[in-house]
N, C-alpha and C positions, 0 to 999 in steps of 0.2 A: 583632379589628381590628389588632393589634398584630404576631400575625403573620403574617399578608396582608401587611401594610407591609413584614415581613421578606423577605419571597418575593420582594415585587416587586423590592425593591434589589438582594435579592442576583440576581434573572436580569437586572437593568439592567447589574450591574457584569461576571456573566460577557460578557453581550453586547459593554460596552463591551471590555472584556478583549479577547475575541478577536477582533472584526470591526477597532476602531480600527485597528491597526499595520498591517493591508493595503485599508484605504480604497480604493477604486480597481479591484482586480482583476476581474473580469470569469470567469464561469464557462463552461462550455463550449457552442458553440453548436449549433442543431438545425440539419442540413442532411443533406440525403436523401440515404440510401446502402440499396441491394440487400441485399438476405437473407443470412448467413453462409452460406458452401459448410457442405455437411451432411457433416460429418465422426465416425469412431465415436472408442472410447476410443484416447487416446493408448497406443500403443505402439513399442520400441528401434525395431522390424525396420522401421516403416513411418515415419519421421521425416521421410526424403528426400520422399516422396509429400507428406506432411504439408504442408510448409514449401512445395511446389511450388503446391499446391492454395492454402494463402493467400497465396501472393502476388498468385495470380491474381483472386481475392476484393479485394484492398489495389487491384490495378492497376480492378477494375470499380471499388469505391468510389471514385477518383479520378476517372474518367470522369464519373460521377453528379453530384460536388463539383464539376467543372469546368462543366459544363451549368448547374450553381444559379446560378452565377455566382461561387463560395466560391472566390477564388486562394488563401487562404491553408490552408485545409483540401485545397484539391487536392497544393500543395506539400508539405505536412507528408507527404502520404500517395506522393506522388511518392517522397521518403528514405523510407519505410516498405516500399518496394516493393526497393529496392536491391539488388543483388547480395550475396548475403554476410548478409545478413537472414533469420532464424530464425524464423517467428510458429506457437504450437501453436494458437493460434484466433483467428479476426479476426472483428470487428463494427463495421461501422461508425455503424451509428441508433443514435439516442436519445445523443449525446455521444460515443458511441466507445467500444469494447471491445477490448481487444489484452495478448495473453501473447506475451510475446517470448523467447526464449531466447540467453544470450551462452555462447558454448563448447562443449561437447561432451556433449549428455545422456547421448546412450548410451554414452560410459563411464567418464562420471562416476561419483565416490565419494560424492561429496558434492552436497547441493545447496541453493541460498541462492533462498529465494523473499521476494521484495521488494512488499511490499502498500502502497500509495500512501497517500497524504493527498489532502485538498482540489484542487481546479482540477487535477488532473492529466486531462487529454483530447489530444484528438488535437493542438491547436494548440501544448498545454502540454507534449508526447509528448517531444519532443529534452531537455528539462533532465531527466525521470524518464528516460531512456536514457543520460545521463551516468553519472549515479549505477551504472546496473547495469554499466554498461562501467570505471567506477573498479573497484569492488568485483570484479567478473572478473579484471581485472589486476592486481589484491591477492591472490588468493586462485590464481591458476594453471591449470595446464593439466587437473590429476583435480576441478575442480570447476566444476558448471555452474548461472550465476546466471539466475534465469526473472524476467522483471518483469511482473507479476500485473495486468493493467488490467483486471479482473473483472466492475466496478460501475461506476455513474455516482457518483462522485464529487461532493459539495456542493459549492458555490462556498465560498466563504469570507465573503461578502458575502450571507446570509439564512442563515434560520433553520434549513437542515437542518442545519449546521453544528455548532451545540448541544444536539444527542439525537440518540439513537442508531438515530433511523430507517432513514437510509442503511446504517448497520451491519445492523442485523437482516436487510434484505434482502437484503446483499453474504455475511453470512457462510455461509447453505449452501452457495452457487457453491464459496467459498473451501476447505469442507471438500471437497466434491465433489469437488473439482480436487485437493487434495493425498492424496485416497485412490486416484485416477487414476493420480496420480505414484508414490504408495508402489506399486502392485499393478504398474507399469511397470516402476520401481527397486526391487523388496523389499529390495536390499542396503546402498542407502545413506541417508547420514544427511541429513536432511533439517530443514533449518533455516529459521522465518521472522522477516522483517525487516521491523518495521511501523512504518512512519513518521507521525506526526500522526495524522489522523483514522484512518490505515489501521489505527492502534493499536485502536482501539474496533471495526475488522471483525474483527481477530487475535482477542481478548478474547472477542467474540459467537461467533467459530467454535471455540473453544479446546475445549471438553467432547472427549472425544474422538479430537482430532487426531491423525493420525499424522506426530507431529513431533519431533524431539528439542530443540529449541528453539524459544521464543517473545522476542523481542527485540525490545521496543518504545521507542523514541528518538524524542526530540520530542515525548512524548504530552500532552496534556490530560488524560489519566485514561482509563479503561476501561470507565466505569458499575459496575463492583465496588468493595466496598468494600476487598478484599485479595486476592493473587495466589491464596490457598488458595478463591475463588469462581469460579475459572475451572476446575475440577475436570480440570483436566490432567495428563496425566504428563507432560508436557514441562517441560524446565528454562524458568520464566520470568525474563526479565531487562531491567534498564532502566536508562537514562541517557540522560540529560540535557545537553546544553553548558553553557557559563557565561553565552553568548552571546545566547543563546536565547532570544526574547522569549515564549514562551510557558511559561518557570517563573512569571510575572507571573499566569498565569490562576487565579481564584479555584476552588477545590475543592469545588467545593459540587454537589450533586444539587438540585433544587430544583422538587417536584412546582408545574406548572398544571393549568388546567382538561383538557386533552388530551394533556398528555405530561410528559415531564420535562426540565428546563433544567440542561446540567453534566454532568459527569462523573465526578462525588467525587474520590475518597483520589486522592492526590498519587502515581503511578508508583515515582518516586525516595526517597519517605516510608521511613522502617522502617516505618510501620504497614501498608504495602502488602505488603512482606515478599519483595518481589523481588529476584533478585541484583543487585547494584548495579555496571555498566560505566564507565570512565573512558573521559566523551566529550568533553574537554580543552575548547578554547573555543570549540567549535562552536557557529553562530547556528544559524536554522530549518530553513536550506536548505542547511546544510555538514556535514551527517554523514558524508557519503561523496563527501568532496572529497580529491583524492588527497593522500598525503602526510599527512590530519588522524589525528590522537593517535583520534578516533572509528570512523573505515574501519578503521584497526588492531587496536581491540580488539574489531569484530565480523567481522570476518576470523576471529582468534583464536577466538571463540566458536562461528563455523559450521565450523572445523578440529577442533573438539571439545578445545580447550584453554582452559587457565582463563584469563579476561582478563582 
């Protein structure tokens, strides 16, 4: 009895933990878009074709969105269609799917792939293209940042939020795609950048990867209980802001009847045993705000220097 009691409080307190501080937010919504243009593996030589083909995918999904009667999913995807827009795959059903690229893949040395959190969709699409466009302009001209909209992303307000459902099913895509990239780019280094929940996709796809780094900021935990469970050869690495409302969430793993509530061991812990990054006073949504003590020292880390 005693510890049933245990269980419940502690998946009450992660609950209140993390849904509390964004009360309100709103997930992403369903509205009807066309099939993904049927495209093979990414490769340098066909990039222009590539980016031609989705736009033209971006400009149908707009059309469909504008019919539903969606202005504000037509608009998002209006800028999505832009001149000067890079997409290696577009989807627009089921909340929206989109790999974006800022800069120069093919000939690039380097490259920084950025795996999202929570409510990131199509309406929520312009703040996750900040970030990749800061972090592009940190990092220069040999290095090309890809923003990974892979999955359907949990809302932040229900329950896939707290287990690693969403994860298990984003992380093959995730490996998928980075073995795509490495067989594309054999020569260069390839680094990911996993923000909040995208932390726990990174973590699920880690066995394996062909990555030189795993950087997770913002995280709630990973479902492992230490870096050495994600049986990688990638360097993993973590940090935290000071700012950050989510050092507040409780560490706890916490089996129910059908799943498990939490994400264990603390990221930034020694007992998780990851490298540890100075992400200065960055809140949730400022890691890669230009100018932040945190953009810099994962700059440094996907340049292959110590941060």
């Amino acid at each position: 009895m005693a510890s049933r009691l245990r269980r419940a409080l502690l998946a009450a307190l992660v609950t209140a933990s993390v849904v509390v501080p964004l009360v309100g937010a709103a997930g992403p919504g369903e509205v009807p878009a066309p099939k993904p243009v049927a495209l093979g593996p990414v490769s340098v030589g066909g990039l222009q074709e590539r980016y031609a083909a989705n736009r033209e995918g971006i400009r149908a999904a707009e059309r469909m969105a504008a019919r539903h009667g969606d202005r504000r999913r037509a608009a998002a995807l209006r800028k999505m269609r832009e001149p000067g827009r890079h997409f290696l795959s577009f989807d627009g059903r089921d909340g929206g799917r989109a790999v974006e690229v800022y800069g120069d893949l093919g000939r690039a040395r380097r490259i920084a792939v950025l795996v999202p959190g929570s409510d990131t969709g199509m309406e929520t699409y312009g703040r996750f293209r900040d970030g990749a466009l800061a972090l592009s302009r940190q990092l220069g001209p040999r290095t090309a940042v890809i923003g990974w909209l892979g999955y359907k992303t949990p809302g932040t307000v229900g329950p896939e939020v707290l287990t690693t459902g969403r994860a298990d099913g984003a992380a093959p895509r995730l490996d998928a795609f980075v073995r795509e990239l490495h067989a594309a780019k054999p020569r260069a280094r390839i680094s990911l950048l996993c923000h909040s929940y995208g932390s726990v996709v990174c973590a699920r796809a880690a066995r394996g990867l062909e990555a030189e780094d795993i950087v997770l900021y913002g995280s709630p935990g990973t479902g492992y209980d230490d870096a050495g469970q994600l049986h990688t050869r990638a360097s993993v690495w973590a940090g935290r802001g000071r700012g950050d409302w989510i050092g507040g969430v409780p560490h706890v793993r916490v089996p129910l009847l059908v799943t498990t509530v939490g994400f264990g061991t603390d990221p930034v812990s020694r007992r998780f045993g990851a490298r540890i990054f100075d992400a200065g006073d960055a809140g949730h949504s400022d890691y890669l705000k230009p100018g932040s003590v945190a953009l810099a020292s994962m700059s440094r880390i996907v340049e292959g220097r110590h941060a």
